[in-house]
N, C-alpha and C positions, 0 to 999 in steps of 0.2 A: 504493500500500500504506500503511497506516496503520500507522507507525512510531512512533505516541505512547507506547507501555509498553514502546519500546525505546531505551536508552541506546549510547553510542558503546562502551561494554566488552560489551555483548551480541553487538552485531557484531566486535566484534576476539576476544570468544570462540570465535567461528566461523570466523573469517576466518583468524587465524594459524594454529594446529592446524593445518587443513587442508590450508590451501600448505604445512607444515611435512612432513605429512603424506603431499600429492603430493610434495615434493622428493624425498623419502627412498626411497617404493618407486616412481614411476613417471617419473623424470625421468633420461636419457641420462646419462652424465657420461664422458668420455674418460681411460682408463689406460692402460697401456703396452699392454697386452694387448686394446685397443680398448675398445667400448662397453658400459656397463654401467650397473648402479645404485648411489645411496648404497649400501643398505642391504649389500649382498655387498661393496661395499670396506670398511667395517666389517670384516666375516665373515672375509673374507681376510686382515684383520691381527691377527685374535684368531689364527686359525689358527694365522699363523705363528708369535705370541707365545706360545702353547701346543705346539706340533708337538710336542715329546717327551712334553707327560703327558695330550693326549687321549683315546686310547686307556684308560687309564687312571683319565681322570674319567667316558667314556660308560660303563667297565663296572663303576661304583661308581654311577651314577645307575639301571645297568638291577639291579642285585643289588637296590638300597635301594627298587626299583618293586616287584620281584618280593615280598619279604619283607614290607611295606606291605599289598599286594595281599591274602598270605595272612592276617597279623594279622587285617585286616577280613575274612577271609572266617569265621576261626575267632569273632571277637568279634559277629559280626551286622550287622544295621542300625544301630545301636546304637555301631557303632564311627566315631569320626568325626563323629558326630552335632553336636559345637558348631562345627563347621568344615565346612559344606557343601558346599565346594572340594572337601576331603579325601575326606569323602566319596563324591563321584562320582568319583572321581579314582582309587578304590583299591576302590572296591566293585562289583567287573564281574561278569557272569558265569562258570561255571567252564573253560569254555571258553577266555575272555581270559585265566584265572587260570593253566591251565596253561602257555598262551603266553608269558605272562611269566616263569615258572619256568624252563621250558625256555630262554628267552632266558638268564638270568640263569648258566644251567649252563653253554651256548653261550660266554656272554661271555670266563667262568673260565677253559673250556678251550682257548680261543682267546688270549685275552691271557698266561698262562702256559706256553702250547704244549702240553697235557696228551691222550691220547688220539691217535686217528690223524690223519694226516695231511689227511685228508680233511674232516677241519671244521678244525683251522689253518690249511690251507694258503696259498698266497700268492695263491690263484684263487679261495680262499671265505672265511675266516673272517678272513682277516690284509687282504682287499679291504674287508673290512665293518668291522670293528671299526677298521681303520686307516687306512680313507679314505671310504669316504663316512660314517660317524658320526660322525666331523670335522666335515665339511661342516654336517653337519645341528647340531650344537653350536654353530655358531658362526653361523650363518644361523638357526635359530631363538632366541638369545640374544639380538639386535637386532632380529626381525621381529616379535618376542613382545611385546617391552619399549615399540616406537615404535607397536605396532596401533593402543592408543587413540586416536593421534589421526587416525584414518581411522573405526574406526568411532562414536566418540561425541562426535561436534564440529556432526554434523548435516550431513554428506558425503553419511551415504547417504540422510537423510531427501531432500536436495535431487535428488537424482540419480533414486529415486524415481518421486517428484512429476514429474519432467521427463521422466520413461520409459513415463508413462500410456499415451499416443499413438501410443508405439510399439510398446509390447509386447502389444496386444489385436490389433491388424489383421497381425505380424507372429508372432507365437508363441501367440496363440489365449489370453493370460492375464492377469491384472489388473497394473495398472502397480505393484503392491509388490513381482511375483514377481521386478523387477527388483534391491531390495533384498534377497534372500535370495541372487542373482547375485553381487549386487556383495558381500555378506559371505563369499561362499566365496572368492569372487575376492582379495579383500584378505586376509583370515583365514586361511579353511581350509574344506574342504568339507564337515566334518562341520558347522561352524555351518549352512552352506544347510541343508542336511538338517533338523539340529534348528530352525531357525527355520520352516522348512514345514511340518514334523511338528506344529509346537505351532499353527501356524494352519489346517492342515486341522481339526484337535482342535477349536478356539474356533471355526469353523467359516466360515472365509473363501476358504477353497480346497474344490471341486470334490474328488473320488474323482482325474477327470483329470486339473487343472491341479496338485494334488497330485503325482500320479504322473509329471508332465510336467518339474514344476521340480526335484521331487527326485532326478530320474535325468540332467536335461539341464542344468539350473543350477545344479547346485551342483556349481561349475568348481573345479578343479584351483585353489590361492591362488599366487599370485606368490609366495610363499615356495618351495613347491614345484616351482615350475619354475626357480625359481635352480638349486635342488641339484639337478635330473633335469641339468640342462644343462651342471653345472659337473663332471658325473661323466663326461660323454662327453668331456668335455675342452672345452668351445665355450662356454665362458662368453663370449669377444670377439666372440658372434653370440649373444650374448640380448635383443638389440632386435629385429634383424628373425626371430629363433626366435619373439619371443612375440608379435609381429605375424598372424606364421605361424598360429601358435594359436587366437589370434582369427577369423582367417578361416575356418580350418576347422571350426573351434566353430559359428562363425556360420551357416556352410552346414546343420552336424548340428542346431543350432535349430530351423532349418525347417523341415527334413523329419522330425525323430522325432517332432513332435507330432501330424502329418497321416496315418502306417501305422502299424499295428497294433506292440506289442502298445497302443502309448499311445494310438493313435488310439480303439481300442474300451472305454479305461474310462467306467465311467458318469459322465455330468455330474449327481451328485448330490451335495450335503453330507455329513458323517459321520451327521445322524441330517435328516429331512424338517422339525424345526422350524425349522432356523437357514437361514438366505438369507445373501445375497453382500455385496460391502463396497460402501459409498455411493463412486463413483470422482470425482465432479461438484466441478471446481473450486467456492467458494462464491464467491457474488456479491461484486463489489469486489478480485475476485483473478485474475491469468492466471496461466497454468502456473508460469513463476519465481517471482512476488511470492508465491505458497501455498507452493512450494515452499521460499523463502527463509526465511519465516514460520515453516514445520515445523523448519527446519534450526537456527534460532535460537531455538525455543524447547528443542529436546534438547538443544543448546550450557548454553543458561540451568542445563539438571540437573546438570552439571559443575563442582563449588565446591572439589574438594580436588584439591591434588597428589598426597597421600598416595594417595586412590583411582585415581589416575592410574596411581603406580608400583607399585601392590600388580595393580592388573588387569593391568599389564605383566608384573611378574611369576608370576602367576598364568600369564598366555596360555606363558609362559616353561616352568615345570612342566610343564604342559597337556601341549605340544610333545616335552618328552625322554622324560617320564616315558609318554604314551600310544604314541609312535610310535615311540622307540627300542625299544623291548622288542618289538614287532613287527615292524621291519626286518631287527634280530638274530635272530628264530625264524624266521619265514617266509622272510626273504633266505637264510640258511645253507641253510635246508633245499633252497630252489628253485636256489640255487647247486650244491648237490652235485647233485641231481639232473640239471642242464644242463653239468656238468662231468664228471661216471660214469657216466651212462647216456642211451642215445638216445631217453629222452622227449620232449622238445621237440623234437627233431630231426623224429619221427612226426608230433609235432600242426602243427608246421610245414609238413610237403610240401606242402600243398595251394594255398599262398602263394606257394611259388620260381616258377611260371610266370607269376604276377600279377606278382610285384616285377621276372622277367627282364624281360617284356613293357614295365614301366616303366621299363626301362635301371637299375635300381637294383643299384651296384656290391654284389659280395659278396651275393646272393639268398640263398644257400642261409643263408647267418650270420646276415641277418638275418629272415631267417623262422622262426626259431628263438625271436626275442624277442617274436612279433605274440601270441601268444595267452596267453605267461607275464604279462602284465599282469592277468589277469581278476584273478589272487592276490594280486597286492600293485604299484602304479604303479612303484614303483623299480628294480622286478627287470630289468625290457629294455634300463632305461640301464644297470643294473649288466653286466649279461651282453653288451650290446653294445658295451660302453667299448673292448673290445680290437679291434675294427673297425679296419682302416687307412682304409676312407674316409670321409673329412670328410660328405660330404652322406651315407652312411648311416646315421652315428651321428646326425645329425640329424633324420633321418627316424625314425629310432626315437624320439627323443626324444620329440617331438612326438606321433608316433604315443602314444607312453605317456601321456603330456598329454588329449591330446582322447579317449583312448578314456572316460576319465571313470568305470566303475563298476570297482572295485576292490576283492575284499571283506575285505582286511586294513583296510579302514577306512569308506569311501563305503558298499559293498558292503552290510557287517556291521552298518554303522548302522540304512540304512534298512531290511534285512529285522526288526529289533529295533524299529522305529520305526513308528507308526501310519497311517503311507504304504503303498495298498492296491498292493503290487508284489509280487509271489513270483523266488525264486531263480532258475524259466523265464524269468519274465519279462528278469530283471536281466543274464544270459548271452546271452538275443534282443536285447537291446538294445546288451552291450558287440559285439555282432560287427558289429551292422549301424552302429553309430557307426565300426569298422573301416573298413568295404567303403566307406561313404559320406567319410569325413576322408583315408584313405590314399592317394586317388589326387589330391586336391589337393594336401595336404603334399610327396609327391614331386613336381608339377605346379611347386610355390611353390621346393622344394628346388635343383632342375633350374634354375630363371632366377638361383640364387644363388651356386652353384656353378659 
């Protein structure tokens, strides 16, 4: 490789960040409570250094979403305009608009005790606002702040580059779609989404490898499966949980790109003039040394710390302000619903002779949480937490993990998103991602327990 226009700080630009980067979210580290990562022993000690006025701060960050929200809805496009953050941030449709209001009511009468019983209570409103909105303050506070140096140090450009070979003969799509993988992976899944949405648009993905990545790769982020895992109580099992994950992810790679509904979208571009990306290492380079190359020249874009901690910050906002106000609406509601009346109980029957058959303790309980995920990923941990067995809560866990389309957020993006999928579609796929990850995860559960 020809490292003439590269100096020794070019390389330690790339190099530190990212080990710093792996340490933090993907590196074991041992606590009383067994195995885990930097970034949630952070999480756990803001927790506890706050424990009395959490509550408290989530329901003053979802009021100040809510009232934001509507400012720009009454002021226009218009609002928010010199701050383009803000703007996305606060200008949703009315739809989201009401979510957040209603959250923001939720919050009130839940942190106050105001109203019946049935949204305070100690099984819905006083679970949400005073334990898992904890969790997610304090894991998204550190996960937000340290992203950068995972996605812009040139992590992913190298990773990539070095996924060419693997992801055309193994997932049917160009080695980038492994970068839009690894940014939900690390991030968040709505990034996947939105980074495939904007290259189907420029016109580098297919109708199909569009519809493939945005419903199959853009995973669930290591942030997120802290807090799915730390709500079941087994945070001292999120090494071999997210191992779990992988595997069974892995398995549903395979096979949702090859049946229907993904297998029959058209392999066309968005319009017949634009063709596909040049994939061909260039002469004088193998896989790593282009890949290193790419990694080091996105390294090189990187010249302020200021933009370091202001995008930390920003991913930070992002985090409370977009998903807390929808855990708060959508969680309460699905919580009342799963705590007064036998909804889920119905949509579940049809799962207890699947999960007995799988020797899975407590069927009926949790067959209850298999299909509440379509609405929002959190909801199955939330409702399964009270589980007494250890590998069922963790089969749920995961389960909620790998089902992947969700439409408090996954869901809701990509139907809004330029990604050719319909709402059919997106429910055909959360179930058969079900039927295909559920019997390995018990499979994996069963050798752990």
């Amino acid at each position: 490789m020809n490292n003439n226009s590269y100096d020794m700080n070019n390389h330690l630009k790339f190099i530190i960040p990212s080990l710093l980067g792996v340490f933090l979210f993907m590196t074991p580290v041992g606590t009383d409570d067994g195995m885990t990562i930097p970034i949630a022993v952070l999480a756990g000690w803001v927790q506890e250094l706050l424990a009395n006025q959490l509550s408290a701060i989530m329901m003053v960050i979802i009021i100040i979403t809510a009232v934001m929200t509507i400012v720009a809805r009454f002021l226009g496009m218009e609002a928010f305009s010199k701050t383009p953050f803000f703007q996305q941030l606060f200008h949703v449709n009315i739809f989201w608009t009401i979510t957040r209001v209603l959250a923001a009511i939720f919050a009130i009468m839940v942190y106050f005790r105001l109203g019946p019983e049935a949204i305070h209570g100690p099984a819905t409103g006083q679970l949400l606002l005073g334990d898992l909105l904890h969790v997610l303050f304090a894991v998204f506070l550190f996960a937000g702040l340290f992203l950068p140096l995972l996605m812009n140090y040139g992590l992913l450009d190298l990773f990539g580059t070095l996924m060419t070979k693997i992801m055309r003969p193994l997932f049917k799509l160009p080695g980038r779609g492994s970068i839009d993988s690894l940014a939900s992976w690390i991030g968040d899944g709505t990034i996947g989404v939105l980074l495939t949405s904007k290259q189907y648009e420029e016109g580098y993905y297919t109708k199909r490898e569009a519809s493939v990545i945005g419903t199959t790769f853009s995973v669930v982020s290591i942030t997120f499966t802290l807090v799915v895992i730390s709500e079941v109580g087994l945070m001292h099992m999120f090494i071999p949980f997210y191992l779990t994950v992988i595997a069974a992810g892995f398995v549903a790679a395979l096979i949702m790109p090859r049946i229907p509904p993904l297998s029959t979208k058209a392999n066309t571009y968005i319009t017949e003039a634009e063709g596909g990306i040049e994939e061909e290492i260039p002469e004088g380079y193998n896989t790593f040394t282009f890949g290193y190359k790419k990694a080091l020249d996105r390294s090189r874009k990187e010249t302020s710390v200021t933009k370091f901690f202001k995008e930390g910050g920003q991913n930070i906002l992002d985090m409370w302000m977009g998903v807390a106000p929808i855990v708060m609406a959508f969680g309460l509601i699905a919580l009342i619903i799963a705590e007064f009346t036998p909804v889920f109980t119905w949509l579940g029957l049809p799962f207890i002779p699947l999960l007995e058959l799988m020797q899975v303790p407590y069927a009926e309980a949790a067959s209850e949480t298999i299909l509440i995920g379509f609405a929002d990923m959190f909801l199955p941990a939330i409702i399964g937490s009270s589980i007494e067995a250890e590998i069922t809560r963790f089969i749920i866990a995961a389960l909620s993990v790998t089902q992947l389309i969700y439409m408090s957020e996954v869901g809701g993006l990509l139907l809004g998103s330029k990604v050719p999928v319909s709402f059919k579609d997106l429910f055909i796929i959360f179930l058969l991602r079900t039927l295909i990850t559920l019997p390995i995860i018990t499979l994996i559960a069963h050798m752990l327990f």
